[in-house]
LUMFI-190796 format. One line per field, with one value per residue: z, y, x of N, C-alpha, C in turn; residue number from 1. Coordinates in steps of 0.02 Angstrom, whole numbers, plus 50000, padded with zeros to 5 digits. Layout:
! LUMFI-190796
n_w: Z/...
n_v: Y/...
n_u: X/...
ca_w: Z/...
ca_v: Y/...
ca_u: X/...
c_w: Z/...
c_v: Y/...
c_u: X/...
num: NUM/...
! end
This chain:
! LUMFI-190796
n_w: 51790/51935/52111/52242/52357/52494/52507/52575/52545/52571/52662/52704/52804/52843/53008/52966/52930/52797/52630/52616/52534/52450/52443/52412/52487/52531/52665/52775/52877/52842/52738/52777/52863/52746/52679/52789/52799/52666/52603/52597/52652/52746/52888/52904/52910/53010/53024/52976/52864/52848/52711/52659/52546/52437/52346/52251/52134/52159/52248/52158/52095/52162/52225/52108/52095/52205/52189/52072/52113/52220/52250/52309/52393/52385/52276/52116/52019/51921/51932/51831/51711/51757/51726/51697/51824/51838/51920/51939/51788/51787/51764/51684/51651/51570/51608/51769/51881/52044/52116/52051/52103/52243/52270/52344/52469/52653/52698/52782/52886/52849/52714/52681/52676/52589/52482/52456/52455/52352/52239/52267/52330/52462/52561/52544/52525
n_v: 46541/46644/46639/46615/46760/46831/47002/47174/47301/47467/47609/47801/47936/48108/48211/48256/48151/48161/48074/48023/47954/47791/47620/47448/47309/47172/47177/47269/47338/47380/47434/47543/47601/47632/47741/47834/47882/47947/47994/48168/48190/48119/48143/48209/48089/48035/47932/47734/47636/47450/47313/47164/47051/46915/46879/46974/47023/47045/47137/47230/47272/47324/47432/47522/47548/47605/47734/47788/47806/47863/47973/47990/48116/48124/48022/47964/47867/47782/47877/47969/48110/48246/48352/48518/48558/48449/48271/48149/48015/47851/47668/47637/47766/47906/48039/48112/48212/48304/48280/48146/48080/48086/48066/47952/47962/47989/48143/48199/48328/48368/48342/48393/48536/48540/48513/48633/48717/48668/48709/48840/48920/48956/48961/49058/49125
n_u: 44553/44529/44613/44492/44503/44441/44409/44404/44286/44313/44279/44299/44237/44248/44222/44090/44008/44031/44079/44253/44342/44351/44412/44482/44566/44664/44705/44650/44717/44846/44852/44785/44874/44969/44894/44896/45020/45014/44915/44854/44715/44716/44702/44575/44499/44385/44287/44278/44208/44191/44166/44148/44207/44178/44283/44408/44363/44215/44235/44302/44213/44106/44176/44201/44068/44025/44105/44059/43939/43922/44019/44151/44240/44399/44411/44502/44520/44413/44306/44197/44218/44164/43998/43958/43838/43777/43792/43901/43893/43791/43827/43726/43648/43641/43630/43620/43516/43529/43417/43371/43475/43456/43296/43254/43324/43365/43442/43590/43640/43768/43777/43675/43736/43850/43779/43720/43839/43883/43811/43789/43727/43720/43668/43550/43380
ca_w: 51850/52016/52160/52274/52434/52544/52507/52590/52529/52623/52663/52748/52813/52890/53045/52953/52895/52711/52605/52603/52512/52449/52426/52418/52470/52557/52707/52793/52942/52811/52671/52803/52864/52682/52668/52837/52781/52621/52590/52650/52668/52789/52942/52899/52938/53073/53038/52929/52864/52804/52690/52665/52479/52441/52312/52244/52078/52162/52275/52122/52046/52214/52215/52052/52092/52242/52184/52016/52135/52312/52244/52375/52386/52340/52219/52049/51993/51928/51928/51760/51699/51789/51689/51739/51848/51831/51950/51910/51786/51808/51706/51654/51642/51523/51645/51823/51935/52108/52106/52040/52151/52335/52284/52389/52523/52697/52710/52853/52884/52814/52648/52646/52674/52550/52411/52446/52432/52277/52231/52240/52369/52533/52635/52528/52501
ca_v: 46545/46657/46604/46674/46791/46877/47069/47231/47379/47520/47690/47853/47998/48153/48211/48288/48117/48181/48017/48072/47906/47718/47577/47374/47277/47115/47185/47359/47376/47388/47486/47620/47652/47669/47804/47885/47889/47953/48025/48216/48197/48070/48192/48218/48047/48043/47860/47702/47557/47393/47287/47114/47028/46846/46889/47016/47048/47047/47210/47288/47302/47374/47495/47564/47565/47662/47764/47834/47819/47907/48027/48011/48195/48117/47971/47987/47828/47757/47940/47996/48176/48293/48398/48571/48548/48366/48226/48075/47974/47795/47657/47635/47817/47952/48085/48110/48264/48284/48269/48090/48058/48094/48089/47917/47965/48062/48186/48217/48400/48380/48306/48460/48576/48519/48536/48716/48746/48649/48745/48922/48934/49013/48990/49127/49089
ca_u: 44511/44547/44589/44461/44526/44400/44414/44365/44291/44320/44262/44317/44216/44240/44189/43993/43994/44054/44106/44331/44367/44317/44454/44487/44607/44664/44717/44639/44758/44919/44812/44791/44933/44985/44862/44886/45074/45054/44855/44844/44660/44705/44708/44506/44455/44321/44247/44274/44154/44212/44129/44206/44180/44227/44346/44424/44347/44172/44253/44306/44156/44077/44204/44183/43988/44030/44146/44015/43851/43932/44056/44191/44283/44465/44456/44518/44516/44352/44275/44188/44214/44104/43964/43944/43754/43762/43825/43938/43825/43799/43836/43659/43602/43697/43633/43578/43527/43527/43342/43358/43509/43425/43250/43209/43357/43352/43526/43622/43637/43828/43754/43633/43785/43887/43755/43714/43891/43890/43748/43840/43644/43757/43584/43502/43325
c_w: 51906/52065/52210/52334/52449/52529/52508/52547/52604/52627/52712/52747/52853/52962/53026/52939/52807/52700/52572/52548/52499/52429/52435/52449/52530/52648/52749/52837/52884/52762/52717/52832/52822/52668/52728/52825/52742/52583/52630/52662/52750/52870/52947/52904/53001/53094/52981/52915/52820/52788/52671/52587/52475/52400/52275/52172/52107/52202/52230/52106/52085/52209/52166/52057/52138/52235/52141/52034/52205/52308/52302/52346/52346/52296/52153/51998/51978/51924/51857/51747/51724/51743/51716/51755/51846/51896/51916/51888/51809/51774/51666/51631/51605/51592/51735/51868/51992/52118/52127/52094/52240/52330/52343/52453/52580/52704/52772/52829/52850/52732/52631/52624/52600/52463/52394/52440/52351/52232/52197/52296/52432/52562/52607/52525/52464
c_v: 46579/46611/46659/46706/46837/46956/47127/47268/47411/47580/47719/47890/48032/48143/48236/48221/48109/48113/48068/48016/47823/47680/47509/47360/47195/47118/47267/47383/47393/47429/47530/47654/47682/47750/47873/47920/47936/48019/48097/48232/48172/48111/48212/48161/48023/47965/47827/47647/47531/47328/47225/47064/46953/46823/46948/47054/47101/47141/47275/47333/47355/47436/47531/47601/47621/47755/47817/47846/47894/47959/48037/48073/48166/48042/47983/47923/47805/47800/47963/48038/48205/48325/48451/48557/48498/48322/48176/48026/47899/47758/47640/47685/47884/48013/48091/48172/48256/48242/48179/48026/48038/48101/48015/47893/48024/48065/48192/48303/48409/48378/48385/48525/48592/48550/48593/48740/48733/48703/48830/48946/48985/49034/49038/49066/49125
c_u: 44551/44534/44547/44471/44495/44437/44384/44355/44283/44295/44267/44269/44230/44209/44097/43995/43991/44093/44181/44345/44340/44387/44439/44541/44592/44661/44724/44685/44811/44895/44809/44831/44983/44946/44876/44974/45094/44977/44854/44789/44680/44677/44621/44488/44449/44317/44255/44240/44195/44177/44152/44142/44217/44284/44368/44357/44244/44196/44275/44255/44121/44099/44201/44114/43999/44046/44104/43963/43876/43963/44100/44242/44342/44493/44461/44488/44425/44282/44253/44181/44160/44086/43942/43838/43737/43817/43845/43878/43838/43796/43766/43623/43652/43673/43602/43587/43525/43463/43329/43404/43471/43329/43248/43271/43346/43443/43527/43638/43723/43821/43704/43697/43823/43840/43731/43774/43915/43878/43760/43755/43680/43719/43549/43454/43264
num: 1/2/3/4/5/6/7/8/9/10/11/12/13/14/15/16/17/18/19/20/21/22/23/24/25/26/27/28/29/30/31/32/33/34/35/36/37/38/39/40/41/42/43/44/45/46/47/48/49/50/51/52/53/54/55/56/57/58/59/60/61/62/63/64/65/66/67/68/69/70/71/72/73/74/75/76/77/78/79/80/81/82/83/84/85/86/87/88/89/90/91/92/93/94/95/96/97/98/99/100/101/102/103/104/105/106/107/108/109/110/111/112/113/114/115/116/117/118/119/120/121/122/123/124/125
! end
């Protein structure tokens, strides 16, 4: 049996509001100055949310969810091989397009950006 200790998730974004990063731990002030130390994204974060879990395991799991649903730019860990024209699937679905990703979300004009660059689109129309 764990013992159970309250633990954040975390997340970085840019200034568009672009998701830079997702993490856990026990303690966010000392986890970020690990990162600001040592991460060379670090210098790109804008804004961070923290999500507070009642033990660790329950924050893992988040984080993993996060990590294969949100696509933060620089995590490795927890990330499942990219398919050329496909997004990170999920563990319930072998495939998923944007389509299925953002149909019942509204984008921020950084979130639109991003996927016309994805896209290879460069505003043509």
């Amino acid at each position: 049996m764990h013992d159970p200790i309250r633990t954040a998730l975390y997340r970085f974004f840019d200034a568009d509001d672009e998701l830079l990063y997702v993490g856990i731990t026990y303690d966010p002030a000392t986890r970020w100055k690990q990162h600001q130390s040592k991460a060379p994204w670090w210098r790109d974060v804008a804004m961070r949310t923290v999500e507070w879990y009642d033990d660790r395991p329950a924050a893992e799991a988040a984080e993993r969810k996060a990590i294969r649903t949100e696509g933060p730019r620089y995590n490795v860990i927890h990330r499942p091989t990219p398919i050329p024209g496909r997004i990170a699937p999920v563990e319930t679905c072998t495939h998923r397009t944007l389509v299925d990703v953002y149909r019942d979300r509204e984008l921020t004009d950084a979130q639109c950006r991003r996927i016309v660059a994805l896209l290879g689109l460069r505003g043509e129309r």
